[in-house]
C-alpha positions in Angstrom: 42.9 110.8 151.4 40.1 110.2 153.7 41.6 107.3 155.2 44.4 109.0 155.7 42.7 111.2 158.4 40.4 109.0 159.8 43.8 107.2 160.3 45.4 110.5 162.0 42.5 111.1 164.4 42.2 107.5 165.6 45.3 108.6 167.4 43.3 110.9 169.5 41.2 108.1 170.4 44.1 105.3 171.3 46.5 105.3 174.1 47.6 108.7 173.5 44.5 110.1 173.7 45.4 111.4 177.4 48.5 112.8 176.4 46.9 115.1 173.9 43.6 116.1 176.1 45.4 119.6 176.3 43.0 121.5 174.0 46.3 123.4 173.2 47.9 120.3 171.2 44.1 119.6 169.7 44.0 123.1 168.6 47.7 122.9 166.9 46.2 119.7 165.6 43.0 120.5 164.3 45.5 123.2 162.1 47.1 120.2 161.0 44.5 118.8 159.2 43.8 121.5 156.7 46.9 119.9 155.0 44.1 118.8 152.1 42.9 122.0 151.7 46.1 123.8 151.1 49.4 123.4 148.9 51.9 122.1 151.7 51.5 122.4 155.7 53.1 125.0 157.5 54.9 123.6 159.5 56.7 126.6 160.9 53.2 128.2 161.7 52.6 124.7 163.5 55.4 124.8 165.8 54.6 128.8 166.6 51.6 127.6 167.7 52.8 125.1 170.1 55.2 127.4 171.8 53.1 130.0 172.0 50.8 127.6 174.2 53.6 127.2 176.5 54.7 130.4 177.6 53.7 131.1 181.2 53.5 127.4 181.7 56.8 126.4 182.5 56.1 123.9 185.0 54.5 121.8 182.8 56.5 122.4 179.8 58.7 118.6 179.7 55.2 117.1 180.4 53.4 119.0 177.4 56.0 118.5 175.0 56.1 114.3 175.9 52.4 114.8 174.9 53.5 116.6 171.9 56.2 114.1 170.5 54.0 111.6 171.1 51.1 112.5 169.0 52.8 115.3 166.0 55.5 112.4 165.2 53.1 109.6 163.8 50.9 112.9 162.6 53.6 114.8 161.0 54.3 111.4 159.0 51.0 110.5 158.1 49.9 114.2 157.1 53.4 114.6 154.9 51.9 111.3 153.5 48.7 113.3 152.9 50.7 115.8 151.0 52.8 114.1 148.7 49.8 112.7 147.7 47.9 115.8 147.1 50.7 117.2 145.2 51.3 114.1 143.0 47.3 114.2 142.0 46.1 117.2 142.3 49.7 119.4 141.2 50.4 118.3 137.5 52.1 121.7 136.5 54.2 121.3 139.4 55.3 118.0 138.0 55.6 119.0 134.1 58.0 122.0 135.7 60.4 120.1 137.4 60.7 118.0 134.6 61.7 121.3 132.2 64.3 122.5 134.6 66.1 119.1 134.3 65.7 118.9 130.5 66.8 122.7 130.5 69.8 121.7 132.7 71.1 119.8 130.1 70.7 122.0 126.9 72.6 124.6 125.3 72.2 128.1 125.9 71.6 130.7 123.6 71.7 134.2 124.2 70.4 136.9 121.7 71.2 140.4 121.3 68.2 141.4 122.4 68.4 139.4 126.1 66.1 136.7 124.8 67.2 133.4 125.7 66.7 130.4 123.8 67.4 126.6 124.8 68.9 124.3 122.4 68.7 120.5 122.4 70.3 117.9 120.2 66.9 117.6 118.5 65.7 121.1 118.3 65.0 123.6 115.3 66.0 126.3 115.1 65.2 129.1 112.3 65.4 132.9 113.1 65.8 135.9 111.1 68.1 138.7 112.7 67.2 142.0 111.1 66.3 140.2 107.8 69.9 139.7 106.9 71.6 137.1 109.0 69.6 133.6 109.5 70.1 131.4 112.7 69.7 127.3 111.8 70.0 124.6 114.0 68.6 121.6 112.9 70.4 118.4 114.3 73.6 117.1 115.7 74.8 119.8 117.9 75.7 122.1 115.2 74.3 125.8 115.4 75.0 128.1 111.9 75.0 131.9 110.9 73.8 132.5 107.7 74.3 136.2 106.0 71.6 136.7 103.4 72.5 140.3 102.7 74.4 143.7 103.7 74.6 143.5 107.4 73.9 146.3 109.8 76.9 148.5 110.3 76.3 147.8 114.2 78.1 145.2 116.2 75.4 142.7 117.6 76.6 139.9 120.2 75.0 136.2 120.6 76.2 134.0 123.3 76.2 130.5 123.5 76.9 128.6 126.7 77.8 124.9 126.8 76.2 122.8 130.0 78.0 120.0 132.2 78.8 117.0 129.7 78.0 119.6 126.4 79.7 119.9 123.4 79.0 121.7 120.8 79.6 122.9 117.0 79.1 126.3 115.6 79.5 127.7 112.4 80.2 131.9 112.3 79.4 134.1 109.7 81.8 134.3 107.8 82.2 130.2 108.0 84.8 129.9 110.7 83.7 126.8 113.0 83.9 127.0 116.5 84.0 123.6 118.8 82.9 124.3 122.5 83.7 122.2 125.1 81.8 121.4 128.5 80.9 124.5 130.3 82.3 127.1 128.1 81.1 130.2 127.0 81.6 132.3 123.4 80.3 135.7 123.2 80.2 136.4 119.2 78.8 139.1 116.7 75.8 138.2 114.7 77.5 139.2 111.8 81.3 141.0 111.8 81.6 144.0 110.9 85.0 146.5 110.5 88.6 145.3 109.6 88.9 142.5 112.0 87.0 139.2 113.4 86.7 139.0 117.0 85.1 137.1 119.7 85.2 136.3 123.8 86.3 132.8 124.7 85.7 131.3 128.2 86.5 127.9 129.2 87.8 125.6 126.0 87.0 126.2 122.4 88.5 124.5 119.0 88.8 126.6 116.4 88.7 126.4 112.0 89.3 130.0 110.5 88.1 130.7 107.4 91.3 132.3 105.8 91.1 136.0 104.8 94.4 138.3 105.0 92.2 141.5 105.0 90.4 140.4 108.3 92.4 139.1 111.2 90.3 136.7 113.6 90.9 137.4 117.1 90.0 135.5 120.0 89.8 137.3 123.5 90.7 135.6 126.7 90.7 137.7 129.7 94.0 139.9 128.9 95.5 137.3 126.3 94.3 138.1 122.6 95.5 135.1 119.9 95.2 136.1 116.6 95.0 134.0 113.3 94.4 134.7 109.8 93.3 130.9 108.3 94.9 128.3 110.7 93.3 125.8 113.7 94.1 125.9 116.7 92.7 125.0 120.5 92.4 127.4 123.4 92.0 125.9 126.6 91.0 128.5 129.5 89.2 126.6 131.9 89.7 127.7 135.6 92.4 125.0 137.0 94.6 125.7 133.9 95.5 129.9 135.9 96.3 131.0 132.7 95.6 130.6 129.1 96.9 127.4 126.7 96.9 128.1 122.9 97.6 124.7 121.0 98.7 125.4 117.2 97.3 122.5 114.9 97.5 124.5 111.7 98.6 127.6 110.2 100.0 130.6 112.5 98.8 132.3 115.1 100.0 135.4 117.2 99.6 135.0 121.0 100.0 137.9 123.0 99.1 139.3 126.8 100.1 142.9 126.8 103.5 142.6 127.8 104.9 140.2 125.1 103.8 138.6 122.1 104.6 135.2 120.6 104.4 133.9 117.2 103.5 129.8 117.2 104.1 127.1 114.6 102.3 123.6 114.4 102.8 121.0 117.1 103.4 124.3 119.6 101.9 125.4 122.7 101.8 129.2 124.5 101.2 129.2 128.1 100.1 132.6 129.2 100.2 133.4 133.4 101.7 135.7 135.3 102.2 138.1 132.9 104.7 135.5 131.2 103.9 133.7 127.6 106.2 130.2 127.7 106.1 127.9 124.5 106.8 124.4 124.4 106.8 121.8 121.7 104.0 119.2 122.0 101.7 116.3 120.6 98.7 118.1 119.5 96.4 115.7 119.2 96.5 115.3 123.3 94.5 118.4 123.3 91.8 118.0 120.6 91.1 114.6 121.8 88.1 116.4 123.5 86.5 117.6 120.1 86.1 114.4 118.6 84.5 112.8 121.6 88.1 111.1 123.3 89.5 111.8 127.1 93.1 111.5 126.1 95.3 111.4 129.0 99.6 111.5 128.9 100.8 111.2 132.4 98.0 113.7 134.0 97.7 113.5 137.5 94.7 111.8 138.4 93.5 115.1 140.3 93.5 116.8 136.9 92.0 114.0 135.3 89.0 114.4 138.2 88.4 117.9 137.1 87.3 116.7 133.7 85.2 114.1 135.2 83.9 116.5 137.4 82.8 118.9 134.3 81.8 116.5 132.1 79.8 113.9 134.4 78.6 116.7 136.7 80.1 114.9 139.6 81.4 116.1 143.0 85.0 114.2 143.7 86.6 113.3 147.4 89.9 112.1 147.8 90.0 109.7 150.7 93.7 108.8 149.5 95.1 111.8 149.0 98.4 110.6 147.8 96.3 109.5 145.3 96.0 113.1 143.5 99.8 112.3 142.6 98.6 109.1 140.5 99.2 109.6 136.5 97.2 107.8 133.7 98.0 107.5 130.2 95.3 106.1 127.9 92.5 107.5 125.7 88.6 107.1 127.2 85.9 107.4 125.0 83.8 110.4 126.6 80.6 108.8 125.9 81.1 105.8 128.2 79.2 106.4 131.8 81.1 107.1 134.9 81.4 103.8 135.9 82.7 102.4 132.8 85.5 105.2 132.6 86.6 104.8 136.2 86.7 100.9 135.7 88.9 101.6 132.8 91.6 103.9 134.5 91.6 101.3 137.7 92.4 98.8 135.5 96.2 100.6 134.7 96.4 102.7 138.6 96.0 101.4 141.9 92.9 103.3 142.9 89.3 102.4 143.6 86.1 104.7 143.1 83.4 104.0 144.7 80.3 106.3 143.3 77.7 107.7 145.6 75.0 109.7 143.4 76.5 112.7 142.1 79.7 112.1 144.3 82.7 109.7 143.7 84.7 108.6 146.2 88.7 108.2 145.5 90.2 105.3 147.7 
């Protein structure tokens, strides 16, 4: 650090040194060198300083501002020098902080009824108690379960748990019905049910496994669309691109209604809900769970909708420089654990595209 400054004022003494005579730009100077004693310059107060020196001087202000640029560039380097070396020895909690966030960014969210938030990784535990009657476990493998260990409070409590970019996760109700969430989805759920009927909030994708039970209909809410089931599984996809609401029927039979109209489904159907319309269409399921069991399958999607799934699952940014590329279809199943780069190498080797990645952002060509 000392160096450093004996470094920074041997500039005064060099050819510059005539340039920065003003006692002005020594003064903004001198300021400068408290950078050591202090957390990061202010670099904003700096510059105040140096205009404030040249009002009422305007015939000298192109010659004091030469002076300026030619002493506060090499300074303003050497002192940011100065400071990323304070910070890195002298700032550990800084440090240890940062690193959180980015761990944090990648976890599951949980959100108790109480607003207490709690982040979940692959390798957490989890054990909690709710009102001595419901337990919360999480022990491994992205699985989170409700446990009822007695009568349950005859008050509805909600937990919410929220899935990050590239998060998937498994949980397991209380009454045993198992809930997959996909990549930056939300479900808003009672601790425990309670009444004649099951329900919970979907955002974004979910898969679900009802546990069967004729006296107690499970309902899932999406916005205006309500699908309800009795012991069946079926997917709901939600997410944003999708304007409208997709209920895939693997098993069972559910009832899919908006308001307006309501539709019964069998296996191997689909509801699309939007615009106040319900349309069903006869499908191959297993092209929509692919997600659950860790697979991108594709069947002639349109590589702009297969960039939306890269884009919530990799946390990238896309940019078509071919645009008539967005029209491009891909069939084929990707394993979703590959990286980026393996993935797009795999769907270049079948479309003529090329994607060239640029950190967080990939480049269509």
């Amino acid at each position: 650090m000392k160096e450093l400054f004996q470094q920074i004022w041997q500039l005064l003494q060099g050819e510059n040194r005539n340039k920065a005579d003003s006692p002005e730009v020594r003064d903004v100077l001198k300021r400068m060198a408290r950078v050591a004693q202090v957390r990061e310059p202010d670099y904003k107060q700096m510059w105040k300083e140096v205009r404030r020196a040249t009002i009422g001087k305007r015939e000298r202000h192109i010659k004091f501002f030469q002076g300026v640029a030619a002493v506060l560039l090499p300074v303003l380097i050497l002192s940011s020098a100065v400071y990323f070396y304070h910070s890195e020895y002298t700032s550990q909690p800084k440090v240890v902080k940062v690193e959180k966030e980015i761990e944090d960014a990648s976890a599951v969210r949980l959100t108790l009824a109480d607003g207490k938030v709690i982040r979940v990784h692959k390798d957490s535990v989890v054990n909690l108690v709710v009102h001595e009657d419901v337990a919360i476990r999480h022990k491994s493998n992205s699985a989170l379960s409700y446990e009822v260990k007695g009568p349950v409070s005859a008050q509805l409590e909600y937990n919410t748990l929220e899935m990050p970019v590239g998060g998937s996760y498994q949980l397991t109700l209380s009454d045993g019905s198992v809930v997959y969430l996909n990549s930056c989805s939300k479900l808003k759920y009672p601790v425990a049910f309670v009444g004649n009927e099951r329900r919970v909030f979907l955002e974004g994708e979910g898969y679900f496994e009802v546990k069967s039970d004729k006296n107690h209909p499970f309902r899932v809410v999406v916005g205006n669309v309500e699908v309800e089931a009795v012991g069946t599984r079926f997917n709901i996809n939600a997410y944003p691109e999708k304007k409208g609401v997709e209920t895939t029927l693997v098993k069972g039979k559910v009832n899919v209604e908006d308001g307006n109209q309501k539709v019964g489904l069998l296996p191997g159907q689909q509801a699309c809900c939007s615009e106040q319309k319900i349309s069903v269409k006869e499908v191959n399921y297993r092209d929509f769970i692919g997600w659950k069991n860790g697979k991108f399958v594709f069947r002639k999607m349109s590589l702009e909708n297969i960039m939306i799934q890269m884009e919530r699952w990799y946390g990238l940014s896309v940019f078509f420089r071919n645009r008539e590329a967005q029209a491009y279809t891909f069939t084929g199943m990707i394993d979703r654990n590959l990286s980026p780069e393996e993935t797009f190498r795999t769907i270049e080797k079948t479309v003529d595209v090329r994607f060239r990645l640029n950190g967080k952002t990939v480049i269509v060509e």
